[in-house]
C-alpha positions in Angstrom: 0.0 0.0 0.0 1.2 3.5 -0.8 -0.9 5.1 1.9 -1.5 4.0 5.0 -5.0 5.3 7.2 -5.5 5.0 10.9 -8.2 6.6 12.8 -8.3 6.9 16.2 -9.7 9.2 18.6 -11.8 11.4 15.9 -8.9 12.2 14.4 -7.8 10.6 10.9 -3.7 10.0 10.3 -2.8 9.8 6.1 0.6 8.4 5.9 2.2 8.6 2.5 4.3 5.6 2.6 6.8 5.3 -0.4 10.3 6.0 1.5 12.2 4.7 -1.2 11.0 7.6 -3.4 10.9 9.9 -0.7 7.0 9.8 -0.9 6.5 10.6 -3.9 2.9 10.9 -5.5 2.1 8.4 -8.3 -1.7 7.8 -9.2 -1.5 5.3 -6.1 -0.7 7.7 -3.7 -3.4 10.2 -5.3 -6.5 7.9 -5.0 -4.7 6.8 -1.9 -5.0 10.2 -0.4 -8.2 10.7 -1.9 -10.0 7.7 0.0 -8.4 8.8 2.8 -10.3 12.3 2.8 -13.2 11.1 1.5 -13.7 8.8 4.4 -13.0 11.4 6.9 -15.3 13.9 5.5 -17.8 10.8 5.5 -17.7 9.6 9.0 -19.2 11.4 11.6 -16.8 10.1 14.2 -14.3 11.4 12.4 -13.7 15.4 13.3 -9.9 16.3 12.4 -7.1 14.2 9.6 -3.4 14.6 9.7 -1.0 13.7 6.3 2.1 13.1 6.8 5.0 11.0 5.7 6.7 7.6 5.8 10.9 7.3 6.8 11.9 10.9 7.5 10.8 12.7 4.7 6.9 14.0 3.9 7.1 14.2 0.0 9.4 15.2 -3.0 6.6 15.8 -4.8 5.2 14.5 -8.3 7.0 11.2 -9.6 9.0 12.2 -12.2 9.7 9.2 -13.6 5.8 8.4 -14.0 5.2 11.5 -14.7 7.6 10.9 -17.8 5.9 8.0 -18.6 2.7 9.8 -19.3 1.1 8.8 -15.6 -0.7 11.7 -14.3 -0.7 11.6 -10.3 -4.2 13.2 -9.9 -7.9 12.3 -8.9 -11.0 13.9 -10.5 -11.9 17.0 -8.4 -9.4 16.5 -5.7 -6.5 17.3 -7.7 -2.8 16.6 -7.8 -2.2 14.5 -4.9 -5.7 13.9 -4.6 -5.9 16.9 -2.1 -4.9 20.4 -3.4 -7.6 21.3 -5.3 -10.1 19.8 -3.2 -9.2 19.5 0.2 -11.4 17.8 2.7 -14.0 19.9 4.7 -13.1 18.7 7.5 -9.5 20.7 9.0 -6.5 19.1 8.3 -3.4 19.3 9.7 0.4 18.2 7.9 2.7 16.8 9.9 6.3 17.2 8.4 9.9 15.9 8.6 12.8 16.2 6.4 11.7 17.4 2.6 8.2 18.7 1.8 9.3 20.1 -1.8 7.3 20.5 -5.4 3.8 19.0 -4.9 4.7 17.6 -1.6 4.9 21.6 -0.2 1.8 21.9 -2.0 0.1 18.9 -0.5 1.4 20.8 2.9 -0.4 24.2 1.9 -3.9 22.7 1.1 -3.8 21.8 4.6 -5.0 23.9 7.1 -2.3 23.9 9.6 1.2 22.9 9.3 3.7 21.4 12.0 7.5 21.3 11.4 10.4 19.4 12.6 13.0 21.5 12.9 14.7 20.0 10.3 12.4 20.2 7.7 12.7 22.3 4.0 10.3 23.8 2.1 10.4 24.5 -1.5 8.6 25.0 -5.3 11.8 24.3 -7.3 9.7 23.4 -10.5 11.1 26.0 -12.8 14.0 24.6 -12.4 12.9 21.4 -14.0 10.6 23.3 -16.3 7.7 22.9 -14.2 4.9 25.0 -13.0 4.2 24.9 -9.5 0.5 24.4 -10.5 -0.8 22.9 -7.5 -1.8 25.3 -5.6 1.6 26.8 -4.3 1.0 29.9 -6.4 -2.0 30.8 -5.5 -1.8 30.1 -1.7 1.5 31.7 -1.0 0.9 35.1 -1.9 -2.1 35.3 0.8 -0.2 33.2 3.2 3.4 35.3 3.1 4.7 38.6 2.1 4.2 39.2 -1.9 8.3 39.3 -2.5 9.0 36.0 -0.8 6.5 34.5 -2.1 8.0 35.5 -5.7 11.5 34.8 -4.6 10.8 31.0 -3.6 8.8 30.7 -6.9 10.7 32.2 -9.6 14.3 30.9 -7.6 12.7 27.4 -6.9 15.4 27.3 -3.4 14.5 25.4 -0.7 14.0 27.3 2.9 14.3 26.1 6.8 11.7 25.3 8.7 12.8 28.0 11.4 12.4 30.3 8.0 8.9 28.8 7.1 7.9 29.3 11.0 9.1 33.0 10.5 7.2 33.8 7.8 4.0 32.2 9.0 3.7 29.0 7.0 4.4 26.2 10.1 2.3 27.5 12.8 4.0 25.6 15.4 7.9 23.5 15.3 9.1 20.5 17.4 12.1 18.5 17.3 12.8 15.9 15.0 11.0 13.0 15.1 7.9 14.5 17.1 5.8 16.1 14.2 3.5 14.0 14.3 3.0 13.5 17.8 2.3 17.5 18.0 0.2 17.3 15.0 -1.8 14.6 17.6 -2.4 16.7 20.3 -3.2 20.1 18.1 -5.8 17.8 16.0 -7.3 16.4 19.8 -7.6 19.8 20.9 -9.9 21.1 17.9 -11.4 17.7 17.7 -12.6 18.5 21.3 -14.4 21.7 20.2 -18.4 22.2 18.5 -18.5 20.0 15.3 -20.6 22.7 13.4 -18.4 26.0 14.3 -15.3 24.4 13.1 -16.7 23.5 9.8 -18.3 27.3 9.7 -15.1 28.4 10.0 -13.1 26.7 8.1 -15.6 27.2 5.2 -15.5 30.9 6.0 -11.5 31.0 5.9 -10.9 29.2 2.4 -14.0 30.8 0.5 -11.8 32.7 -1.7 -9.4 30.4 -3.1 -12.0 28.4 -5.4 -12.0 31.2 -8.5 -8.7 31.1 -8.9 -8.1 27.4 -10.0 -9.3 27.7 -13.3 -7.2 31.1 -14.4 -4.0 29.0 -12.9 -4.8 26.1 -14.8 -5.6 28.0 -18.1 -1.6 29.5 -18.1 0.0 26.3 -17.0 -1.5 23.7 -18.6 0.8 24.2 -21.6 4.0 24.4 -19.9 3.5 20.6 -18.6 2.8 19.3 -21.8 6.1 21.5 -23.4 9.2 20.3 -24.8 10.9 21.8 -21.6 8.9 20.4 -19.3 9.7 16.5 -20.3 13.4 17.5 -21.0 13.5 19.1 -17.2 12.1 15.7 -15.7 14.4 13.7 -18.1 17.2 15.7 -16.7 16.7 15.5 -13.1 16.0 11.5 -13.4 19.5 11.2 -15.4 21.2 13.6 -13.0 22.5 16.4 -15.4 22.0 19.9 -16.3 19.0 20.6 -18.4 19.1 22.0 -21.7 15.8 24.4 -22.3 14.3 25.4 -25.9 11.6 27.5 -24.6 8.9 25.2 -26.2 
C-alpha cells in the first residue's frame, strides 16, 4: 500500500508511505489520499485528519519518472495528490519531517495547519525542471506570506528552513525531529474536542476565496507541462544532469 489510514480518537492520520522515493505521489498515492479524505469527510466520528510522511521525509513531490511516462498523479476534483484542489472539509493538519518540496509543499499548503520538525525544508523548485508549480503553491502563497518572498521562492525554486517557514507564518507551530506528528496529535485532539458545526463554519469561512482562482491558474500552466521543456527538465533530473531548455 502506498498510503497507510488510521483513525483513532476522531482524528484521521494519512501516511504517504513510499520512503524509497521519498513519498513521492504516483496515481497510487493520489486515490490513496483521496480515500483517505473522503472517508474522513464521510464519518461522523471522524472530526480532524493529519497527512504526513513515511521514513523521514513528507514528500518530493510528483514522480518524475511516472510523470515521464505519461502517468498523471491526480484524482477527479481532488487534484494533484488527490488533495490540493479539493481539500477535505473537515480541517486538516500536515505533519512534516525532512523534505516537503514541489507538490509535496503543495500537498502541505492545502492543509489547514502545518507542524514542522526542525529540520524540515520547504520549497517550489519546478522551474527549475521546467515545471509550473501548479498545484496550488502559487496561489496560496501570496495570501499566506509577504508578496516578495512568495516570488523569490517561486521564480528561484530554493528550498527554505523550517525555522524560516515558521518565520514567515507558513508552520504554525515546530518541534524537534522525530515528534511532528506526535504534536500534529495533540493540536488535532484539541480542535477535535471543540463544537463540530463552528469548526466547519469556520473553516468554510476561511478558504471561500481560493476556489475562483483554479481555473485562471490552470488555463496559463497547462501548456507548460505538456512543453518540450517540461519533459526534457524531468528527463534531466532522473538522469542527474543539467537541463538543456528550448523555450517550447
Amino acid at each position: 500500500m502506498s498510503v497507510q489510514v488510521e483513525a483513532d480518537g476522531g482524528v484521521l492520520v494519512v501516511t504517504i508511505d513510499r520512503p524509497e522515493a521519498r513519498n513521492a505521489v504516483n496515481l497510487a498515492v493520489a486515490e490513496g489520499i483521496a480515500g483517505a479524505l473522503d472517508r474522513l469527510d464521510g464519518d461522523d466520528e471522524l472530526r480532524v485528519g493529519i497527512i504526513t510522511g513515511a521514513g523521514g521525509t513528507f514528500c518530493a513531490g510528483m514522480d518524475l519518472k511516472a510523470f515521464v511516462a505519461g502517468e498523471r498523479p491526480y484524482v477527479a476534483e481532488r487534484g494533484f495528490a488527490g488533495i490540493v484542489q479539493g481539500p477535505p472539509r473537515k480541517p486538516i493538519i500536515a505533519a512534516i519531517e525532512g523534505w516537503a518540496v514541489a507538490g509535496g509543499f503543495e500537498i502541505a499548503l492545502a492543509c489547514d495547519l502545518i507542524v514542522a520538525a526542525r529540520d524540515a525544508r520547504f520549497g517550489i523548485p519546478e522551474v527549475k525542471r521546467g515545471l509550473v508549480a501548479a498545484g496550488g503553491a502559487l496561489i496560496r502563497l501570496p495570501r499566506r506570506i509577504p508578496y516578495h518572498v512568495a516570488m523569490e521562492l517561486a521564480l528561484t525554486g530554493d528550498p527554505i528552513g523550517a525555522d524560516r517557514a515558521y518565520e514567515l507564518g507558513i508552520a504554525s507551530r515546530l518541534t524537534e525531529p522525530g515528534e511532528a506528528l506526535a504534536t500534529a496529535r495533540e493540536l488535532a485532539a484539541t480542535i477535535a474536542a471543540n463544537g463540530p458545526l463552528a469548526i466547519d463554519a469556520t473553516k468554510r469561512i476561511l478558504v471561500a476565496d481560493e476556489a475562483a482562482d483554479w481555473e485562471r491558474a490552470g488555463a496559463i500552466s497547462g501548456p507548460v507541462f505538456v512543453s518540450e521543456d517540461a519533459r526534457e527538465g524531468a528527463r534531466a533530473f532522473a538522469e542527474k544532469r543539467a537541463p538543456v531548455w528550448r523555450a517550447r
